[in-house]
C-alpha positions as CSV (number, residue, x, y, z in Angstrom):
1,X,0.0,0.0,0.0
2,X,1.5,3.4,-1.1
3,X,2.3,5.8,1.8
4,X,0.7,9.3,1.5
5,X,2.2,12.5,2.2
6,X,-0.6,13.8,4.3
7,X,-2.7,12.8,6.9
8,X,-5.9,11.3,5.5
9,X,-9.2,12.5,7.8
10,X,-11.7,9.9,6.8
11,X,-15.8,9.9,7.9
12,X,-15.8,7.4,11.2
13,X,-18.8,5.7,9.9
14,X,-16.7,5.0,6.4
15,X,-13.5,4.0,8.4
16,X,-15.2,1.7,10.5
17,X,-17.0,0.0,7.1
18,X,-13.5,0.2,5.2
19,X,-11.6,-1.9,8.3
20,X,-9.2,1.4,7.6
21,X,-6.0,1.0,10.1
22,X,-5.0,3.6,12.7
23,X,-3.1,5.8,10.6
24,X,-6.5,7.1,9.3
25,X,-8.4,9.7,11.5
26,X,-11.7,9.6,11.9
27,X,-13.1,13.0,10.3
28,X,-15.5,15.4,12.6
29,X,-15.2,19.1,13.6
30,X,-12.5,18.7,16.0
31,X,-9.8,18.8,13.4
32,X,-11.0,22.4,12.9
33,X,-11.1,23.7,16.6
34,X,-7.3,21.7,16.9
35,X,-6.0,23.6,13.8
36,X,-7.8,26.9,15.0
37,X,-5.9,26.7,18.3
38,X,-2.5,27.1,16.3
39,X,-2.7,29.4,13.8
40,X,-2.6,33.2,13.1
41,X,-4.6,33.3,10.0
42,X,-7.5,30.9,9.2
43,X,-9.2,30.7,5.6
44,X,-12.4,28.6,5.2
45,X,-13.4,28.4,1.4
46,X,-16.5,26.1,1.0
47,X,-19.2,25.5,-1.7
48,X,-22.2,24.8,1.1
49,X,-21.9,25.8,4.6
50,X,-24.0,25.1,8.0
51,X,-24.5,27.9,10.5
52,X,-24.8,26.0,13.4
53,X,-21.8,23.4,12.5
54,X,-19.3,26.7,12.0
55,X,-20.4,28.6,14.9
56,X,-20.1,25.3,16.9
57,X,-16.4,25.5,16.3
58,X,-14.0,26.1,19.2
59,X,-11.9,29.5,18.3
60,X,-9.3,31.1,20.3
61,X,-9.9,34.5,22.3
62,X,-8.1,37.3,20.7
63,X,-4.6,34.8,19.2
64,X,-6.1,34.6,15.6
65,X,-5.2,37.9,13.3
66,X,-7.3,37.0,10.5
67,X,-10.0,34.2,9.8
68,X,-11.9,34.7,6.3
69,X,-14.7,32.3,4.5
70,X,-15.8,32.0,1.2
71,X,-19.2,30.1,0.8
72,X,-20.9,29.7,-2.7
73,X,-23.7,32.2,-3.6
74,X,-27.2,31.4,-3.4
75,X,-29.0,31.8,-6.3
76,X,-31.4,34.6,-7.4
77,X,-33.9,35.7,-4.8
78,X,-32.2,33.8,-2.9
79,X,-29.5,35.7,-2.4
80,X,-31.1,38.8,0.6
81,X,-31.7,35.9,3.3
82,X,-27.9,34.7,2.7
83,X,-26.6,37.8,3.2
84,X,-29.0,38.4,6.5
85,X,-27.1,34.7,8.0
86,X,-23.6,35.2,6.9
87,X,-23.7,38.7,8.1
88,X,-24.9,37.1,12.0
89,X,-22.7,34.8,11.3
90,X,-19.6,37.4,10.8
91,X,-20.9,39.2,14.1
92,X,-20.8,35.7,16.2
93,X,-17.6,34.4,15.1
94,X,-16.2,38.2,15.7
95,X,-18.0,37.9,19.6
96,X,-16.1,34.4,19.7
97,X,-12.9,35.4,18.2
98,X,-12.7,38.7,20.0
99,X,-12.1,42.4,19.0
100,X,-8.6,41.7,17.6
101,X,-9.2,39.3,14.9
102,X,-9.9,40.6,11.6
103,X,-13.1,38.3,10.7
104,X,-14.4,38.3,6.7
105,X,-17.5,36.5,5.5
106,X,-17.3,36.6,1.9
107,X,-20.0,35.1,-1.3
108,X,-18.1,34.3,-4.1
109,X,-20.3,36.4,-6.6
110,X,-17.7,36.9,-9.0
111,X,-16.2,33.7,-9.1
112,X,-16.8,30.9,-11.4
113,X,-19.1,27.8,-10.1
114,X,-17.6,27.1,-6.2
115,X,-17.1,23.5,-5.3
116,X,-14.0,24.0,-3.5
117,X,-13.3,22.5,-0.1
118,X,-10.4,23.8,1.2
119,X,-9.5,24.8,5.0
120,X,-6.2,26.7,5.7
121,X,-4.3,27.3,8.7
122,X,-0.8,29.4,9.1
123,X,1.6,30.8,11.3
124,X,4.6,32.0,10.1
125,X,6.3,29.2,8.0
126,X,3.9,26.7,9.5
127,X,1.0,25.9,7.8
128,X,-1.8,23.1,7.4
129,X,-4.0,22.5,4.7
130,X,-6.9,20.1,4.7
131,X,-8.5,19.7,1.3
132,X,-10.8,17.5,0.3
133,X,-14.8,16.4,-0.4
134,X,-16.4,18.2,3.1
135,X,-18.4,21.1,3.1
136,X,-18.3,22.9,6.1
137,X,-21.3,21.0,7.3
138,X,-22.3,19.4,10.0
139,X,-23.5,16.7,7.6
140,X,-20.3,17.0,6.0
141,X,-18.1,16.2,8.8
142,X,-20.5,14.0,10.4
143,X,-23.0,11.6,8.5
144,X,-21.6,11.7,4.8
145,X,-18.7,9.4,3.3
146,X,-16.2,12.3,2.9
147,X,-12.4,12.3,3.1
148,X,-10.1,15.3,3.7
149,X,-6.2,15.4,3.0
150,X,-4.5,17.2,5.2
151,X,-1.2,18.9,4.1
152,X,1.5,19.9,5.8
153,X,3.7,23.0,5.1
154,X,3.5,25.9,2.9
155,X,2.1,25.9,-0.5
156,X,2.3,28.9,-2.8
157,X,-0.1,27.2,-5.2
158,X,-2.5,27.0,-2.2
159,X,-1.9,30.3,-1.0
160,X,-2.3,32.1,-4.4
161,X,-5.7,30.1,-5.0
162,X,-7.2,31.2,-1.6
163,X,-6.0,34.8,-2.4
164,X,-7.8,34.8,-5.8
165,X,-11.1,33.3,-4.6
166,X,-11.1,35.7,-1.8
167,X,-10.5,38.6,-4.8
168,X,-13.0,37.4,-6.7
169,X,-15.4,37.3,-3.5
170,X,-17.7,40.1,-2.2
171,X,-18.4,40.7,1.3
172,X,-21.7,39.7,3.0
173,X,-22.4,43.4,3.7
174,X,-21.8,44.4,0.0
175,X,-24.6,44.7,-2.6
176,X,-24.6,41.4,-4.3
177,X,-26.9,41.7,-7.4
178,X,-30.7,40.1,-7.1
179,X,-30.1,38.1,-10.5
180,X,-33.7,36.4,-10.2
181,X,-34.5,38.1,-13.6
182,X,-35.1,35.3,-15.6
183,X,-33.9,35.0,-19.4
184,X,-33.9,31.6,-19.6
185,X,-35.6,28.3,-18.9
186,X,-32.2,27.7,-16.8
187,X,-32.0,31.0,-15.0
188,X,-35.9,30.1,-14.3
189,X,-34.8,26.8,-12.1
190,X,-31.8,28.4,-10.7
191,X,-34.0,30.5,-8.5
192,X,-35.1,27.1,-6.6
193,X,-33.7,24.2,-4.1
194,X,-34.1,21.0,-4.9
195,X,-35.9,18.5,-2.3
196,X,-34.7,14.8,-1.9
197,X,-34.9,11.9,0.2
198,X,-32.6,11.6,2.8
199,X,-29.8,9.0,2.1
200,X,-29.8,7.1,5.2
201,X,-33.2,6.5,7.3
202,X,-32.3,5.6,11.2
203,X,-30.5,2.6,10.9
204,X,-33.2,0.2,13.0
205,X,-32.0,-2.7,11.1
206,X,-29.8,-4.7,10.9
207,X,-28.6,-8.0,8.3
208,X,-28.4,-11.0,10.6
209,X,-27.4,-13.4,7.4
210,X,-25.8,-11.6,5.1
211,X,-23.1,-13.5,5.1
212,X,-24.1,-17.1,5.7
213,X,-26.4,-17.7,2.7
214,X,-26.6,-21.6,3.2
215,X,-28.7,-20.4,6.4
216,X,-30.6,-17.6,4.5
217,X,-32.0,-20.0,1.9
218,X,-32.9,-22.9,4.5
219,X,-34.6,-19.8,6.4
220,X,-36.2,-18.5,2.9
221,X,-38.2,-21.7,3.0
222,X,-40.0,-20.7,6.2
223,X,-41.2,-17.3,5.8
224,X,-43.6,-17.2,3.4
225,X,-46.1,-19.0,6.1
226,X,-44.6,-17.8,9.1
227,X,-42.1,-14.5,9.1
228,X,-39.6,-14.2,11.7
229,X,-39.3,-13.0,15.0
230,X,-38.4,-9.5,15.0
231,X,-38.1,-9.1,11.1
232,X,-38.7,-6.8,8.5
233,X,-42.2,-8.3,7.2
234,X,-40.8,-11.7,5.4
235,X,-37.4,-10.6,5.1
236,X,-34.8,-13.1,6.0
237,X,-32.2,-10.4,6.9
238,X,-33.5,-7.0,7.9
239,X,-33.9,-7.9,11.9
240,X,-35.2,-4.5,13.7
241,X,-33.4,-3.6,16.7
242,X,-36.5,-1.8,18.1
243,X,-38.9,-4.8,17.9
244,X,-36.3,-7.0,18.9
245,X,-36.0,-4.7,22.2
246,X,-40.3,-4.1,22.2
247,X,-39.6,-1.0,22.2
248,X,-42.9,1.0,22.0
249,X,-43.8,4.8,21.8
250,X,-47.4,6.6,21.6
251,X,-49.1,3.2,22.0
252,X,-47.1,1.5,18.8
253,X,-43.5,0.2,17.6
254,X,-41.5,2.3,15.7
255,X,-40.4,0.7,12.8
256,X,-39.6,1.9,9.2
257,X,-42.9,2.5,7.5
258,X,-44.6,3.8,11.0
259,X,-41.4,6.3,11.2
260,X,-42.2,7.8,7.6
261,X,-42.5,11.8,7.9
262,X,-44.7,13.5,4.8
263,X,-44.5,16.7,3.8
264,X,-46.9,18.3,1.2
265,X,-44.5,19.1,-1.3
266,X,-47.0,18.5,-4.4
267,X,-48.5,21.9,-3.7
268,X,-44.9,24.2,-4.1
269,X,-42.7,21.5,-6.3
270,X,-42.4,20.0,-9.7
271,X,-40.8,17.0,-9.8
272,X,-37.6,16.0,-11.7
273,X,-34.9,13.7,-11.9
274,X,-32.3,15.2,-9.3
275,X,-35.6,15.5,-7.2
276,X,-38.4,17.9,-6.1
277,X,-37.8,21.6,-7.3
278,X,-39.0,24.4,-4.8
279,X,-39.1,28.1,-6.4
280,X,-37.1,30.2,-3.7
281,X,-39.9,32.5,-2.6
282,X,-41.4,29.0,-1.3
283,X,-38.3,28.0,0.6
284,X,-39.0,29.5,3.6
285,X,-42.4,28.3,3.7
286,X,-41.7,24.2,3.0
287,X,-39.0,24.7,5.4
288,X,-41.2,25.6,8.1
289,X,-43.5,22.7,7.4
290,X,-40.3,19.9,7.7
291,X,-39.4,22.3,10.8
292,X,-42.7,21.7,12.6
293,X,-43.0,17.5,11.4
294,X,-39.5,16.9,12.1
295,X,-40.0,18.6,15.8
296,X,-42.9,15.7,16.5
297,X,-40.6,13.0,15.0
298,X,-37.5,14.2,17.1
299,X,-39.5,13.8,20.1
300,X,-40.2,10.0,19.3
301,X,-36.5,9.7,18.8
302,X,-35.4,11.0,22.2
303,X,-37.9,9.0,23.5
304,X,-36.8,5.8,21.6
305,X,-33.4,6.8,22.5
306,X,-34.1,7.0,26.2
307,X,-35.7,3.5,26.5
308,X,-32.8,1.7,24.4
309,X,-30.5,3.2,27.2
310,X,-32.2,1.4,29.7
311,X,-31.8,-1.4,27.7
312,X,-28.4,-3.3,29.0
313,X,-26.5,-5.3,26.7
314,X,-26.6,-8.2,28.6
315,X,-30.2,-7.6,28.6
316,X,-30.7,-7.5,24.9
317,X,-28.1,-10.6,24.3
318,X,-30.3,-12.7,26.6
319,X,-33.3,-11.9,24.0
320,X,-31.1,-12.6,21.2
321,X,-29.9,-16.6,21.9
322,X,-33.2,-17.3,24.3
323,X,-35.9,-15.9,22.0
324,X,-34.6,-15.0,18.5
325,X,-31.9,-17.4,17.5
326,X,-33.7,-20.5,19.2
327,X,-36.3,-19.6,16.9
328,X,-33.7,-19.7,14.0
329,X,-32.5,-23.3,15.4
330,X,-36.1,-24.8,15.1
331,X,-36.4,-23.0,11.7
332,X,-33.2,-24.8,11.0
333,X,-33.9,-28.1,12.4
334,X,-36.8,-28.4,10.8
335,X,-36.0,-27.6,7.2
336,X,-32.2,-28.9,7.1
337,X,-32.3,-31.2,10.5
338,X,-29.5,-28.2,11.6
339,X,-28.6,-26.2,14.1
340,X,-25.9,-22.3,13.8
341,X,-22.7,-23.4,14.5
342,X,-21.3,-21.7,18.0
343,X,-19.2,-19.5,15.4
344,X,-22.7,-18.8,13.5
345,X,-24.7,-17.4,16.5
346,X,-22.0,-15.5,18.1
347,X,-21.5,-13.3,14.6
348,X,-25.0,-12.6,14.9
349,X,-25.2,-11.5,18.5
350,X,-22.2,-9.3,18.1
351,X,-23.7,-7.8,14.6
352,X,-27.2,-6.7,16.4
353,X,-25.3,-5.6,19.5
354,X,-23.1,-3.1,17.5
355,X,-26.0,-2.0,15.7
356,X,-28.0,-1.4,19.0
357,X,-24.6,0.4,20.4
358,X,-24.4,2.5,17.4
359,X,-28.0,3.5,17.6
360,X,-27.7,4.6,21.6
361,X,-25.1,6.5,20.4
362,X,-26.8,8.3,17.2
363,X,-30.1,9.0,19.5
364,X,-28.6,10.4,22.4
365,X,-27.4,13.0,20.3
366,X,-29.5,16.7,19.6
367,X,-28.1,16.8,16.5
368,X,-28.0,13.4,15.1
369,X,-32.0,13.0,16.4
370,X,-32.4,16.5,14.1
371,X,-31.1,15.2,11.0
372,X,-33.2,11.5,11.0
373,X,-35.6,13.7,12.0
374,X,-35.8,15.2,8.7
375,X,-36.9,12.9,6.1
376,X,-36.1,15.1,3.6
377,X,-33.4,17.3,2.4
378,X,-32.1,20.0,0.1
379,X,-29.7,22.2,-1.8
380,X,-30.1,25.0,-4.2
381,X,-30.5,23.7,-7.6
382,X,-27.0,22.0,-8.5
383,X,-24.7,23.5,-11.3
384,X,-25.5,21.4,-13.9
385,X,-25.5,23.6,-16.6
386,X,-21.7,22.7,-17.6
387,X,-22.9,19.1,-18.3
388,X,-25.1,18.9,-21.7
389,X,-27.0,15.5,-20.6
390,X,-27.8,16.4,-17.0
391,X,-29.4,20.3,-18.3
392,X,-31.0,18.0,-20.6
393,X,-32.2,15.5,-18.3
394,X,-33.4,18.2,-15.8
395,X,-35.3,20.1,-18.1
396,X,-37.7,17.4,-19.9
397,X,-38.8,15.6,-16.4
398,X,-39.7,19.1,-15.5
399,X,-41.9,19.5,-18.2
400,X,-42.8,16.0,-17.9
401,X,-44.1,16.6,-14.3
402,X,-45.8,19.5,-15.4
403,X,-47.6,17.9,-18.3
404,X,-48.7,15.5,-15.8
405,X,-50.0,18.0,-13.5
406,X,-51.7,20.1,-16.1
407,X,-53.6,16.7,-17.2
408,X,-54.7,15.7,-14.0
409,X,-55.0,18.1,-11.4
410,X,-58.5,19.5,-11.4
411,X,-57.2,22.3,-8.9
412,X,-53.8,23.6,-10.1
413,X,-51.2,24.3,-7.5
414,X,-49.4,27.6,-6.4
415,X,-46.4,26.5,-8.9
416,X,-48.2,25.1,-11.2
417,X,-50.7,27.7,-11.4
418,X,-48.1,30.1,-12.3
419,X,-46.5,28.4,-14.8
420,X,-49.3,28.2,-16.7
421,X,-50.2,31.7,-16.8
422,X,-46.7,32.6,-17.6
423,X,-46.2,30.1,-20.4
424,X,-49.5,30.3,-21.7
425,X,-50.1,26.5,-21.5
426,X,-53.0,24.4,-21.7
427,X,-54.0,21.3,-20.2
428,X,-53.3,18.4,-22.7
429,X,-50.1,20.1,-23.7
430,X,-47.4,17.4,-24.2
431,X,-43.5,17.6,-22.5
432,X,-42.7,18.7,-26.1
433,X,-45.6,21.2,-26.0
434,X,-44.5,22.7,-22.6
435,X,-40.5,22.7,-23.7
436,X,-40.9,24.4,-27.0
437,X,-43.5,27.0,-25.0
438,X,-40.6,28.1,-22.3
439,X,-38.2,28.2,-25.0
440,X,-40.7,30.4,-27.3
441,X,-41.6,32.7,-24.3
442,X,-37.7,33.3,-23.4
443,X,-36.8,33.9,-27.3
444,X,-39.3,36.9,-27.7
445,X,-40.0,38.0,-24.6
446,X,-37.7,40.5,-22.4
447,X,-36.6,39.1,-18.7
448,X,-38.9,39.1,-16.0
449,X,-38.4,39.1,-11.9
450,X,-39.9,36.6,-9.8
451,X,-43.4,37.2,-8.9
452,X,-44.7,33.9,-7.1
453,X,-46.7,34.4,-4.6
């Protein structure tokens, strides 16, 4: 295995899954506050940013002479209520930092398309550079599969980067321009977020026989007239930890399909293929309704969390060999005259308790109960517009969605609604109808601002 230069900060969840050895670091915020600590001038330059996660960081009293970020501008109307939260976030960090640090909180408005990821930390000749996939995010430091490289030492190719992104950048008290005058059907759904599923649902489950499949198949036999203990309805592998522990809250068990949060998002979204688009004047308004769901359903989690805590692991082991795995033995017996090998049950018991640790630890935890809370998430509409096939792809499921709405919707939605006054289209128009209608409209027609609501 080749050696790197650098110190490789890797997500703990991903390390732990990779087997990775010591010399890897798990990744979370503390690499921050520890380089903060050190240095005499700090630069963060980052596409997407949490508010929370920076001012969370740990920064040293009056030590730091400068500390400068960079974040990716929002698009169009979207652009006043980014300036409002970077400019409270410039006044925290400045309370935190104190009266003698020079503190910048820039939007790279001139800049090309910002993906960078890129924290830099110096004093004098020493310097450290991590660089790498994580926003400064709490989900980017926490919950994704991110990596960052840290380097050591000065870099003048490093330096001279972070000096032209913060040239090209414009402070959050400047005037950025309001660019949510649309001229085209892509300026049009750049003035919107895009709503998706969240990647990973709280991990109740676990996969008891995912690597025995001799004993999956003999157990496959069995399910279809009587599922197992504990399961998944007739899965073989998906064991949930909660009905394994009868764990109960509000009068019923928690498990995946009773834990599903809905949000109305038909009434302010068209769907397309990176996911549900949101017009930005509608932001605010969706976010308030995931706000007010995901405050019931972090409730049940703290609740759910609290009861698993009072669950030892001795406790839950006894459950595991005296109720669920005898039941796998008669399974067994009966379809193969077999039993689990000592080997066999013991790399069960250990999988379910490691899943049950690992879920004490996610649900004891504020923020990690927020962000299952939240069955969905989003981003401003991603920079696609370098890339041909995804513009392409983006584009015609809009107007696929909104053929379907225009067909079937007897009472047209806020979105919808105005689209089809703008556009002029008609119920029964076609994808290809819609498509060659924007197009038309933005070809002889002079730009318009966002009127939505």
């Amino acid at each position: 295995m080749s050696k790197l230069s650098g110190t490789l900060h890797i997500n703990s969840n991903l390390k732990n899954e990779a087997e990775a050895g010591d010399g890897y670091i798990g990744l979370s915020s503390n690499i921050l506050s520890e380089r903060l600590k050190s240095a005499d001038h700090a630069s963060f330059i980052s596409a997407y940013y949490d508010i929370d996660f920076l001012k969370s960081l740990k920064y040293p009293k009056n030590s730091l002479t400068s500390l400068t970020m960079v974040f990716s501008r929002l698009a169009g109307s979207a652009i006043k209520s980014q300036t409002d939260e970077l400019q409270g976030l410039k006044e925290s960090l400045q309370k935190a930092t104190g009266r003698n640090t020079s503190v910048s909180v820039m939007i790279a408005s001139r800049n090309r398309t910002l993906h960078t990821k890129l924290y830099h930390f110096r004093r004098g000749k020493w310097a450290r550079s991590l660089i790498g996939s994580a926003n400064a995010t709490y989900s980017g430091f926490y919950r994704n599969d991110e990596i960052l490289i840290e380097i050591q030492g000065r870099d003048t190719v490093i330096e001279d980067y972070i000096s032209y992104t913060i040239e090209k950048a414009t402070s959050c008290y400047d005037e950025v321009p309001d660019d949510n005058e649309y001229d085209s059907f892509q300026s049009l759904l750049r003035d919107g977020y895009v709503y998706f599923k969240a990647s990973r649902p709280v991990p109740y489950t676990v996969s008891c026989f995912d690597n025995a499949p001799l004993v999956a198949e003999t157990l496959q036999k069995s399910v279809a007239t009587a599922p197992l203990q504990f399961h998944e309805g007739l899965s073989v592998g998906l064991l949930n930890i909660l009905k394994l522990a009868q764990i109960e809250v509000s009068g019923k068990t928690m498990t995946q399909d009773e834990d599903r949060q809905r949000v109305p998002l038909n009434r302010y979204a068209i769907e397309t293929c990176f996911g549900y688009w949101v017009p930005v004047p509608y932001y605010k308004e969706v976010e308030e309704r995931i706000r007010v769901g995901a405050q019931r359903k972090a409730k049940l989690l703290s609740e759910v969390g609290a009861r698993l805590n009072r669950l030892s692991a001795s406790d839950l082991a006894g459950q595991i060999n005296e109720v669920y795995l005898a039941d796998i033995d008669r399974r067994l017996e009966a379809q193969a005259a077999r039993k689990l090998t000592p080997d066999q049950r013991k790399a069960v018991e250990d999988k379910i308790l490691r899943r049950a640790a690992s879920l004490k630890i996610k649900l004891s935890d504020e923020r990690e109960r927020d962000r299952l809370a939240r069955s969905i998430s989003s981003v401003p509409v991603p920079e696609v517009w370098e890339d041909p096939h995804s513009t392409r792809e983006m584009m015609d499921s809009f107007c696929e969605c909104l053929a379907w709405k225009l067909e079937q919707s007897a009472k047209l939605s806020k979105v919808v609604g105005k689209l089809k006054a703008l556009f002029s289209l008609e119920r029964g128009d076609s994808p290809e109808d819609i498509r060659e209608r924007i197009d038309t409209y933005f070809n002889t027609k002079t730009m318009f601002r966002s009127k939505w609501t």
